[in-house]
C-alpha positions, 0 to 999 in steps of 0.5 A: 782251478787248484788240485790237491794233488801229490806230485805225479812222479810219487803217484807213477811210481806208487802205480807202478810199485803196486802193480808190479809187486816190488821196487825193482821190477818198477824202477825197471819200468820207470827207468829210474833206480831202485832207491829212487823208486823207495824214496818217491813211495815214501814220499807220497806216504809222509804227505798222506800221512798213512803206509801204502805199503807193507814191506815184506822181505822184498816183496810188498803188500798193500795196506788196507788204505794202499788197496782202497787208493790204487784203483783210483790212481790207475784210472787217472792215469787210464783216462790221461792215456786216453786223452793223450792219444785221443788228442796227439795219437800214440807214438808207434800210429801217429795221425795224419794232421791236415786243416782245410776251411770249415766249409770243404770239411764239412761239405767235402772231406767229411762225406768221403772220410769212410771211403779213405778209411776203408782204402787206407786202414793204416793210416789215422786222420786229425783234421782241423777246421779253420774259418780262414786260411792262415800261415801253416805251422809245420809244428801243428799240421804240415798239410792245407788245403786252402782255397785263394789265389795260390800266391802263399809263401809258407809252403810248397803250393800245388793246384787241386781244382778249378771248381764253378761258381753256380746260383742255388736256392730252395726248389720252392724259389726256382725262377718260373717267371717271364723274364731272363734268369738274370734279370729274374735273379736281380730281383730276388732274394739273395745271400751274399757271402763276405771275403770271397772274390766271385760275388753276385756283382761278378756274376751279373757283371758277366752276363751284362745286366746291372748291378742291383741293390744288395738284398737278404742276409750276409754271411761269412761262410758258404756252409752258412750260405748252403744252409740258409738258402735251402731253408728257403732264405734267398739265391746263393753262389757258391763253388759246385763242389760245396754245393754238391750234397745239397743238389744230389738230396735235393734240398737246392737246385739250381736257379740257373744254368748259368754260372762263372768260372772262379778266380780262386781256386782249391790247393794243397799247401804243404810245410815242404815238398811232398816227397820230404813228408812222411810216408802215410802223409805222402798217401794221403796227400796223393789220394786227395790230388785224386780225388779232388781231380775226379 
């Protein structure tokens, strides 16, 4: 989309020339001349075609037409901070950026949010959610938590936890029958969730009985996954951690008591060695460590 706009510099020195009442004070502000300052107002005059200003001795006067104008130009500059900051912080509290996977956000970091700030009021968070765990772009976000194998190359990779893999469904699909648990969780429902390494036929694998037929829905996320099965869609397996909030309000239990030990795990994936970030980095860093190894 086009914009029929003068050039911001003309419109900030404008902003600023009618706020502060004379070029002098302005060009002060916008670290720029005096002159440079008379040059862009009248410039922005010639392209409206009408006076902004009246120039009375060294000091100005807003036109009718000038007063009618600013208002509008100091909000848009007021909601540009805004934005700025919003997105990018601002320079004297800048945030600290993280990514972590879609499902640990929503599951675990975002319930425990309130208790880090309440902790650590000085210190601002931005997180970014990613569906997969990609090459860390120090120039984006320096902190990852990220769930695999550990053997990433872009970054100084530290252990968080080694979580268990256990089967949840709706409490209406608890296993009540006669035979084993796995043998009853063979023949039921079951969601399966792409890409991961700890899959049901892991599971049945270790506990000795055949591997079934694939059944129900296939989805490429564990929230996916949590939500399905506690609308009573199948059986799923996922970490515990992840689980976690859907067992204490009781929207899933357990099918079995049973469960398999990951072959992934949670780590912390920073641009560069942990005493090399910033000091709120370093903070935030230390709390999750703690937190996760809880």
């Amino acid at each position: 989309m086009a914009y029929n706009l003068p050039p911001l510099p003309w419109l900030r020195a404008f902003e600023a020339s009618a706020r502060l009442g004379n070029f002098t004070r302005a060009a002060e502000e916008l670290l720029i001349t005096p002159a440079a300052v008379s040059y862009q107002v009248r410039q922005l005059e010639q392209h409206l075609g009408y006076p902004l200003f009246d120039r009375v001795h060294r000091e100005l006067k807003l036109t009718r037409l000038g007063q009618t104008y600013l208002p509008s130009v100091e909000k848009a500059f007021s909601d540009l901070s805004i934005a700025t900051v919003s997105v990018f912080g601002g320079r004297e509290r800048k945030p600290v950026r993280f990514r972590c996977l879609n499902s640990f956000g929503h599951l675990w970091m975002i319930p425990r949010i309130s208790a880090f700030e309440t902790e650590f009021p000085g210190i601002d968070l931005q997180m970014i959610s990613a569906a997969w765990a990609e090459s860390l772009n120090p120039d984006l976000f320096e902190i990852d938590v990220r769930f695999g194998d550990g053997t990433w190359r872009d970054g100084a990779v530290e252990l968080l936890a080694n979580d268990p893999v256990i089967t949840v469904c709706h409490p209406d699909l608890a296993l009540t029958g006669k035979d084993s648990d796995v043998v009853q969780l063979s023949k039921a429902k079951r969601l399966d969730i792409m890409g991961v390494a700890d899959t049901w036929e892991s599971f049945f694998r270790l506990f000795g009985e055949t591997v079934p037929d694939r059944t129900g829905l296939q989805v490429d996320q564990t929230l996916s996954a949590l939500e399905l099965a506690a609308l009573g869609h199948g059986h799923a397996l996922v970490l515990e951690t992840l689980a976690r909030p859907y067992l204490d309000t009781g929207r899933l239990v357990r099918s079995t008591k049973k469960n398999i030990v990951s072959r992934h795990s949670y780590y912390l994936v920073t641009s560069g060695p942990r005493q090399a970030l910033s000091p709120e980095a370093q903070t935030f860093c230390e709390w999750l460590i703690r937190e996760m190894r809880a």
